[in-house]
Residue frames relative to the residue before (quaternion, step in Angstrom):
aa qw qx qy qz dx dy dz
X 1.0000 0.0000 0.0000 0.0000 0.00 0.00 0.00
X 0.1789 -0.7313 0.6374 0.1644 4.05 -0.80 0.92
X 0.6877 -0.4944 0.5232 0.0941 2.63 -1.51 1.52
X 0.0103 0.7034 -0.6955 -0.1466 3.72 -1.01 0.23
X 0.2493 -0.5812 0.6724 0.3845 3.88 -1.56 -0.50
X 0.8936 -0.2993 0.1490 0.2996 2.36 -2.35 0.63
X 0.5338 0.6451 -0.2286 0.4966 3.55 1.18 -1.55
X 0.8086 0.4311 -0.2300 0.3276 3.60 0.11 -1.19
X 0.6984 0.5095 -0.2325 0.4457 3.03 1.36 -0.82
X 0.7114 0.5077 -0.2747 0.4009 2.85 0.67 -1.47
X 0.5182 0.6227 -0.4187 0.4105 4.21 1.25 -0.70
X 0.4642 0.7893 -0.1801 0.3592 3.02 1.62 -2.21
X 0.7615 0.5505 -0.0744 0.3339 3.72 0.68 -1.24
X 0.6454 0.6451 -0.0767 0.4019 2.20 0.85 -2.13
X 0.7544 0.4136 -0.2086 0.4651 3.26 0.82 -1.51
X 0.5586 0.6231 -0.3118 0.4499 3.09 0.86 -0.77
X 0.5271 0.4685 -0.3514 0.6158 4.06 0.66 -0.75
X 0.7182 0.5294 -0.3412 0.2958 3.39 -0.03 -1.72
X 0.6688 0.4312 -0.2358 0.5579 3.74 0.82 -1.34
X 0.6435 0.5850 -0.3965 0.2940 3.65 0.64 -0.60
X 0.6291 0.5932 -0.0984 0.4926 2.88 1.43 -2.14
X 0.7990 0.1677 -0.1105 0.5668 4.23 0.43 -0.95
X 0.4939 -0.7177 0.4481 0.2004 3.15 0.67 0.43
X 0.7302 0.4674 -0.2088 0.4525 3.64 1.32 -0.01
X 0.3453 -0.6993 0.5228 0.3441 4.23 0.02 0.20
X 0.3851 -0.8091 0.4436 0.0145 3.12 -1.28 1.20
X 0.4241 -0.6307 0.5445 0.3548 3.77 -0.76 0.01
X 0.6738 -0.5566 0.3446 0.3426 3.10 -1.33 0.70
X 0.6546 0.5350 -0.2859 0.4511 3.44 1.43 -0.59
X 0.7098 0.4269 -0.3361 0.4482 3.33 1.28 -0.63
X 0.5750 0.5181 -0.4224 0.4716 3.47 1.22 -0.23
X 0.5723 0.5517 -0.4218 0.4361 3.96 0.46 -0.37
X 0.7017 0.4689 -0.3113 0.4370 3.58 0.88 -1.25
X 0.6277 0.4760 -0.4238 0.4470 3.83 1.25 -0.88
X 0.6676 0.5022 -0.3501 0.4237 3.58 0.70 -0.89
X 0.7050 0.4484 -0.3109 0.4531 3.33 0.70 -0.55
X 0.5199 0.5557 -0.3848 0.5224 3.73 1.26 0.12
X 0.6186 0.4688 -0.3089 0.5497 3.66 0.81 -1.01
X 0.4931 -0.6365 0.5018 0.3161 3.99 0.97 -0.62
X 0.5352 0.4619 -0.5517 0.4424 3.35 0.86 0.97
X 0.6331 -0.6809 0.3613 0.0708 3.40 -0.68 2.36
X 0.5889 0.7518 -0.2818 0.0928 3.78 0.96 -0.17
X 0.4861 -0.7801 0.2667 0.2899 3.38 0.11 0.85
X 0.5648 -0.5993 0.2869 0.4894 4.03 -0.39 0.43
X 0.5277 0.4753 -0.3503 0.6107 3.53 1.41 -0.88
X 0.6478 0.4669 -0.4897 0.3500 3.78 -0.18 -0.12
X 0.7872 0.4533 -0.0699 0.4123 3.13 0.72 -1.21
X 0.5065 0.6232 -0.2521 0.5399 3.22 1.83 -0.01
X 0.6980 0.3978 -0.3370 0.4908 2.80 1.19 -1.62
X 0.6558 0.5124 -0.3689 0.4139 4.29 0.60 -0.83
X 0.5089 0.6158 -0.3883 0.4594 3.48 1.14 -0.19
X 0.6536 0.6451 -0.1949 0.3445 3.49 1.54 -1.41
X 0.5735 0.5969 -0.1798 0.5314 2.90 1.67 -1.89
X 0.8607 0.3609 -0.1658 0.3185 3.00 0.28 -1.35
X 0.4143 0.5626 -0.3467 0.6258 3.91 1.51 0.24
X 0.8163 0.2364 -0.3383 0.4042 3.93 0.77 -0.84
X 0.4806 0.6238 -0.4295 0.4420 3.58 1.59 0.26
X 0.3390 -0.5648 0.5513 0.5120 4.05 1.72 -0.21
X 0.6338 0.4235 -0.5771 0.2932 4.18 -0.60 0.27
X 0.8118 -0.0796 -0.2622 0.5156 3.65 -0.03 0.76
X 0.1518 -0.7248 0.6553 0.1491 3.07 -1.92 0.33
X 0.5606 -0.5737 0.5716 0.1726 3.14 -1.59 0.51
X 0.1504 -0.6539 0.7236 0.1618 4.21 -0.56 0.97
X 0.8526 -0.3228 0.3000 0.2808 3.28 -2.01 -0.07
X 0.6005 0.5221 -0.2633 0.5454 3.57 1.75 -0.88
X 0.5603 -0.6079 0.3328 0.4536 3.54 1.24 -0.70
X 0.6904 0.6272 -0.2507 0.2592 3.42 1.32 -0.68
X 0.5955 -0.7033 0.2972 0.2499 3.28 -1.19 1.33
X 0.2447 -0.7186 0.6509 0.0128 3.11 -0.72 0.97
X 0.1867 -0.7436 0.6001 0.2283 4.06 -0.64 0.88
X 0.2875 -0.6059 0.6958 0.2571 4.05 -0.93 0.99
X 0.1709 -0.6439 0.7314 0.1457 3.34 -1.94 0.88
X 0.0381 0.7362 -0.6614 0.1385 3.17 -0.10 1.38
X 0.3043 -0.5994 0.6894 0.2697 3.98 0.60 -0.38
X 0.4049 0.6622 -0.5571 0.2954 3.96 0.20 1.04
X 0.7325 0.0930 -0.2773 0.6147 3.63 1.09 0.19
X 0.6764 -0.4625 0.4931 0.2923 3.04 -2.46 0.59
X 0.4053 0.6302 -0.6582 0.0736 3.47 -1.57 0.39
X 0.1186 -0.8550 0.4806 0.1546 3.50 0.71 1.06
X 0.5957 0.6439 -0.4227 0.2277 3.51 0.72 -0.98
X 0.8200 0.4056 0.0217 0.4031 3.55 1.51 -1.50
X 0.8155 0.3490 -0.1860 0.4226 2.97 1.81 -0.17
X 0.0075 -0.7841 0.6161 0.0748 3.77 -0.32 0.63
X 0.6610 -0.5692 0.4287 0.2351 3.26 -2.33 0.35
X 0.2058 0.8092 -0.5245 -0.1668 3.42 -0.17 0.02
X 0.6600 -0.6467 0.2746 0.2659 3.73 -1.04 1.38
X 0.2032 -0.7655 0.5576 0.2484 3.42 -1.04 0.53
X 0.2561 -0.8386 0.4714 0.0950 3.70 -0.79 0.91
X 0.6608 -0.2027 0.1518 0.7065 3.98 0.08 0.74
X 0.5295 -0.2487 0.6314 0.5091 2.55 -2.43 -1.86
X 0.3302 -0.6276 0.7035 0.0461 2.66 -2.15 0.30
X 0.3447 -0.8027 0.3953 0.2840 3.62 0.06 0.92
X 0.1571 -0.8342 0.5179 0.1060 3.77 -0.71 0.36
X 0.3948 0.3417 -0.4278 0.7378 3.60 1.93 1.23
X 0.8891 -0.0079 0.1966 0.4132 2.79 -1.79 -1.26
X 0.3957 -0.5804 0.5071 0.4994 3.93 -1.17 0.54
X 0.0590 0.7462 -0.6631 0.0077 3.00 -1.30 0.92
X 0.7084 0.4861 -0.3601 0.3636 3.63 0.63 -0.94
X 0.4611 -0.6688 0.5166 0.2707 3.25 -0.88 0.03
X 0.0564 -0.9328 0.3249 0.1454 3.28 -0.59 0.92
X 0.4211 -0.8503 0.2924 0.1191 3.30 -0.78 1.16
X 0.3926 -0.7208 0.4395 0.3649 3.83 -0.90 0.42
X 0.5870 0.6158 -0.3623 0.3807 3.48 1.82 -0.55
X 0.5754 -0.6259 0.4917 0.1880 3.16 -1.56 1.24
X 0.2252 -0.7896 0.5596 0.1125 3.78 -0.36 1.23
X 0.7503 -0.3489 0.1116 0.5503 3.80 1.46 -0.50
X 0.3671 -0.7678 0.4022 0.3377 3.22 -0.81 -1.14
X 0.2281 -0.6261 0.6530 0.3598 3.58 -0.96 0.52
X 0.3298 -0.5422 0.7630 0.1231 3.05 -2.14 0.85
X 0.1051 -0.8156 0.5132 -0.2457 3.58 -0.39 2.00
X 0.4766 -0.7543 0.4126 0.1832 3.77 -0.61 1.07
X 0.5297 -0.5878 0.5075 0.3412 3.98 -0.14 1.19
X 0.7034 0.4284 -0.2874 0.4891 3.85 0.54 -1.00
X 0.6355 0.5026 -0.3660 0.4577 3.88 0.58 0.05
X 0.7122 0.3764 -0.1070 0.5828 3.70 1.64 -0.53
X 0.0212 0.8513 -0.5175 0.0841 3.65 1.31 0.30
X 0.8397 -0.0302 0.0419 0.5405 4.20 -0.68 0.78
X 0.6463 0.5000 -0.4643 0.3416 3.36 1.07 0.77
X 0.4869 -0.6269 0.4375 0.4225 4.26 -0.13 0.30
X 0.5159 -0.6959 0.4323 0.2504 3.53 -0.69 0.74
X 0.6200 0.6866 -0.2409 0.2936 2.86 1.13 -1.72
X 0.7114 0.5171 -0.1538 0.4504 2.98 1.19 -1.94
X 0.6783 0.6256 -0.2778 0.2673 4.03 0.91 -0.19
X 0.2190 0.8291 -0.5037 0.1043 3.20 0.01 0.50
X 0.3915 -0.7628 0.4996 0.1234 3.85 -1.50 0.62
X 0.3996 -0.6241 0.6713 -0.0119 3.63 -1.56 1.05
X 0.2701 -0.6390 0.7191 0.0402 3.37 -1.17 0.79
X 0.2398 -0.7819 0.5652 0.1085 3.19 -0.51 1.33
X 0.0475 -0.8208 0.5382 0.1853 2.86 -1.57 0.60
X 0.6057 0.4838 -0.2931 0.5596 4.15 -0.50 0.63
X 0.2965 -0.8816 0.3556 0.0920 2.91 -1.45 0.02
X 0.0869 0.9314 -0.2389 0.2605 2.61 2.68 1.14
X 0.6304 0.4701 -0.1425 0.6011 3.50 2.10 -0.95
X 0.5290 0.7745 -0.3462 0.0205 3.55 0.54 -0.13
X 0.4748 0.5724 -0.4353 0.5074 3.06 1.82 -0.29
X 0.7865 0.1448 -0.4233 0.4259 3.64 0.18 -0.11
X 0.9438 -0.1226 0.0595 0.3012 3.28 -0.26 1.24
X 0.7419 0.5535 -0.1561 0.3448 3.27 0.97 -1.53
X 0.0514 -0.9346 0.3448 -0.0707 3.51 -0.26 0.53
X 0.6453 -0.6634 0.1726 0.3372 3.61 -0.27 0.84
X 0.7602 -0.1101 -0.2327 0.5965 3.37 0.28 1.68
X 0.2397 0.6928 -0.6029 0.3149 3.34 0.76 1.10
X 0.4725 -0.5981 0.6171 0.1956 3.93 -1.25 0.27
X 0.1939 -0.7692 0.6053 -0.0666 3.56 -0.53 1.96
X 0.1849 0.6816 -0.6902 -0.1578 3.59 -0.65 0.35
X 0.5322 -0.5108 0.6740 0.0398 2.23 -2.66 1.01
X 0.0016 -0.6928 0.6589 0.2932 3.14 -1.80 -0.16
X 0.5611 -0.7176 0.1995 0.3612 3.46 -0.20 0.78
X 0.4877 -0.7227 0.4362 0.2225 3.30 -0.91 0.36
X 0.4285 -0.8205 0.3751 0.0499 2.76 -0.81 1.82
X 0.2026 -0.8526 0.4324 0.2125 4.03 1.05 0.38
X 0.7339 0.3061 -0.2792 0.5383 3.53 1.03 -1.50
X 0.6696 0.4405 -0.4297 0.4158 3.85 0.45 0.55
X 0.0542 0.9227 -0.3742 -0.0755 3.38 1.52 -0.56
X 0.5219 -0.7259 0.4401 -0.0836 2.27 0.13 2.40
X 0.4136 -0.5863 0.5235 0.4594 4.29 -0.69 0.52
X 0.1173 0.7043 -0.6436 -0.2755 3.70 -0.90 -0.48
X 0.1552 0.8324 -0.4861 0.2161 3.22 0.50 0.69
X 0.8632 0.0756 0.0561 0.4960 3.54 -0.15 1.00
X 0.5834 0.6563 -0.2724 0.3933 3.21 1.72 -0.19
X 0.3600 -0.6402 0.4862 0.4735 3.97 -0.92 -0.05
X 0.0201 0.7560 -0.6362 -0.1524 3.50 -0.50 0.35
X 0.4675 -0.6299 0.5681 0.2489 3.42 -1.58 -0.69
X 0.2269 0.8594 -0.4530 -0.0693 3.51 0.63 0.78
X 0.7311 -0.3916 0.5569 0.0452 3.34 -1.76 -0.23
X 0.3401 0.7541 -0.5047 0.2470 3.86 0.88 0.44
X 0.8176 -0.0100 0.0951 0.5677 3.82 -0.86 0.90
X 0.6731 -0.4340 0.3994 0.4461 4.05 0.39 1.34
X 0.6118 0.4420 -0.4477 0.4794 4.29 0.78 0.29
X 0.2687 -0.7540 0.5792 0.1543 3.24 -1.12 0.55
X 0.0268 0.9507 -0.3080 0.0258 4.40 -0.76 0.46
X 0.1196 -0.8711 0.4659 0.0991 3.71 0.86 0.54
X 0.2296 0.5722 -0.7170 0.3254 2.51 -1.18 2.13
X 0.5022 -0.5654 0.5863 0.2906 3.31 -1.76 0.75
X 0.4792 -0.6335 0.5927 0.1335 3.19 -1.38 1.79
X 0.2763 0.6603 -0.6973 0.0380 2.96 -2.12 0.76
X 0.2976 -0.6854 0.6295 0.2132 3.35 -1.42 1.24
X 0.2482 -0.7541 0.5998 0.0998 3.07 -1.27 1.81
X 0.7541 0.1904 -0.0344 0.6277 3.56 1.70 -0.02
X 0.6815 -0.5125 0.4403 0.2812 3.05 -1.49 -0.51
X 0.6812 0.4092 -0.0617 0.6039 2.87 1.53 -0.53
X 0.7890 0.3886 -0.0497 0.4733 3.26 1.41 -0.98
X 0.0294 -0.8867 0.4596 0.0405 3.76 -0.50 1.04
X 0.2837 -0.8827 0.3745 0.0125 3.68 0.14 0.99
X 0.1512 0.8340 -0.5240 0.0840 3.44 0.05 0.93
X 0.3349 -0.8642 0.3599 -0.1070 3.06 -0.17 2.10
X 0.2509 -0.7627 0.4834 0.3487 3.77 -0.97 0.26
X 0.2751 -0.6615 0.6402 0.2774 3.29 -1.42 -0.25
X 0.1712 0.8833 -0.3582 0.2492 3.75 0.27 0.77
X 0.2055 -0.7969 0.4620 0.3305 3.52 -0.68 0.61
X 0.5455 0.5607 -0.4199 0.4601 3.48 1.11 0.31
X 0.2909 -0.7301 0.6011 0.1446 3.56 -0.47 1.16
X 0.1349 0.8059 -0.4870 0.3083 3.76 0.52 0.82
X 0.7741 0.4297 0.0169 0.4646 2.28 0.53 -2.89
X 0.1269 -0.7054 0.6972 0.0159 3.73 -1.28 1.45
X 0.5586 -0.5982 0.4079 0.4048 3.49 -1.46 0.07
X 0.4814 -0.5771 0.5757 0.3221 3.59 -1.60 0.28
X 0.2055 0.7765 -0.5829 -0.1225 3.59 -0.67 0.67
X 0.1236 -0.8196 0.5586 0.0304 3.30 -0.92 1.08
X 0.4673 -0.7309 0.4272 0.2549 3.22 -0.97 0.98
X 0.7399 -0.4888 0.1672 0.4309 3.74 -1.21 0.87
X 0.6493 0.4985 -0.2201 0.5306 3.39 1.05 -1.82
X 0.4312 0.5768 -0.6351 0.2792 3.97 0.34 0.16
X 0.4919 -0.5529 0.5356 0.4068 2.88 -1.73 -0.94
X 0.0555 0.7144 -0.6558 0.2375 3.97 -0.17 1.12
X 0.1868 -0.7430 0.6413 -0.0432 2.93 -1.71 1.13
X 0.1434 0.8156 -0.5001 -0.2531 3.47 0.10 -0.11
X 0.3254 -0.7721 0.5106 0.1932 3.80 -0.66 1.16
X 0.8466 0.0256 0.1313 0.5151 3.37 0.44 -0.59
X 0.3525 -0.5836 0.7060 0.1913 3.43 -1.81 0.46
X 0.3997 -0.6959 0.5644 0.1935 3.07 -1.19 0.66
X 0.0659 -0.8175 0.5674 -0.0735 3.39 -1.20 0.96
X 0.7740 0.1443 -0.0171 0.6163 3.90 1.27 -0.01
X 0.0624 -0.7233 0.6819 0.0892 3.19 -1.33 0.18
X 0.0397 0.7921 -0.6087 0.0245 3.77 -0.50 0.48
X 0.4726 -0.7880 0.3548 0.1727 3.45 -0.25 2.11
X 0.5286 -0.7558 0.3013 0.2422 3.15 -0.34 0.79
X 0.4363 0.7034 -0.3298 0.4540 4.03 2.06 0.01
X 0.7549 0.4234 -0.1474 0.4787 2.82 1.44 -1.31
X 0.6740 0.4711 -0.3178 0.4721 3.87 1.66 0.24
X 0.0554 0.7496 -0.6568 -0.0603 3.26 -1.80 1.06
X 0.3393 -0.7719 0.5365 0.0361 3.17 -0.96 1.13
């Protein structure tokens, strides 16, 4: 595990909030200006230069626009903030096809501040496959987390993405009851290929998990 300083971390974070809070990854320039709003005094060359460190330690990259992107590689120490959360097969993102598995393929090492008021325990991640989900984000072998589904609390899933379970296959799609009888679990996709799964009540369907993240899959190493 690599050590970081005070500096490294504390930037380390920062961003991390920053992507949490706007939902969008920033440039080094736009992250100085937020930090410097909160009143942390750092210059753009400072914050470049920990951006620098902290790119040759593998914990963030830069895309073609410039913007930081944190790698979950689980390459430095901060026990207080970081736990594991398992990675389970694939998970088709077309038709159920993959097969889903109970065996543990690894783990992403993932920041408590990226999962605010959710239970750790209950999180775990899928390797998507296809590209039946891409309009919201999800992408072929990107890393979906879940939080499991709670049945004896029965959670709405209305309208939600979940991950379900049909016939031992596993598939991300956003749930919907098109009936009483009927449950519909629909892409979102620019490929007009992808149709919905509808499966009747008395089938067999599982739903494992809501979906709460996605963490692109350029920016993971296991």
């Amino acid at each position: 595990m690599q050590r970081l300083t005070a500096k490294q971390q504390s930037t380390l974070e920062f961003l991390r909030e920053y992507i949490e809070e706007h939902k969008k990854n920033p440039t080094s320039y736009k992250l100085q200006k937020s930090m410097e709003a909160r009143g942390i005094g750092d210059s753009l060359k400072s914050v470049m230069q920990v951006i620098e460190s902290l790119e040759k330690k593998d914990l963030v990259k830069r895309d073609e626009n410039r913007k930081l992107y944190i790698v979950e590689n689980g390459n430095y120490a901060n026990l207080k903030n970081i736990f594991s959360v398992p990675v389970y097969g694939l998970a088709s993102c077309g038709e159920a096809l993959a097969y889903a598995e109970d065996n543990v393929d690894g783990f992403l090492q993932i920041s408590k501040s990226l999962f605010r008021g959710s239970d750790s325990a209950k999180l775990f991640a899928v390797k998507a496959l296809g590209d039946s989900m891409d309009k919201e984000n999800i992408n072929d072998g990107d890393y979906a987390i879940f939080e499991k589904y709670d049945y004896d609390k029965g959670e709405e899933l209305e309208g939600k993405i979940v991950v379900a379970v049909i016939n031992g296959m596993a598939t991300i799609k956003r749930y919907k009851k098109v009936s009483d009888e009927i449950i519909g679990l629909f892409p979102k996709s620019t490929n007009t290929v992808h149709q919905p799964i509808f499966i009747h009540n008395s089938d067999s369907i599982l739903v494992a998990g809501i979906f709460k993240k996605v963490l692109p899959v350029k920016y993971v190493s296991l």
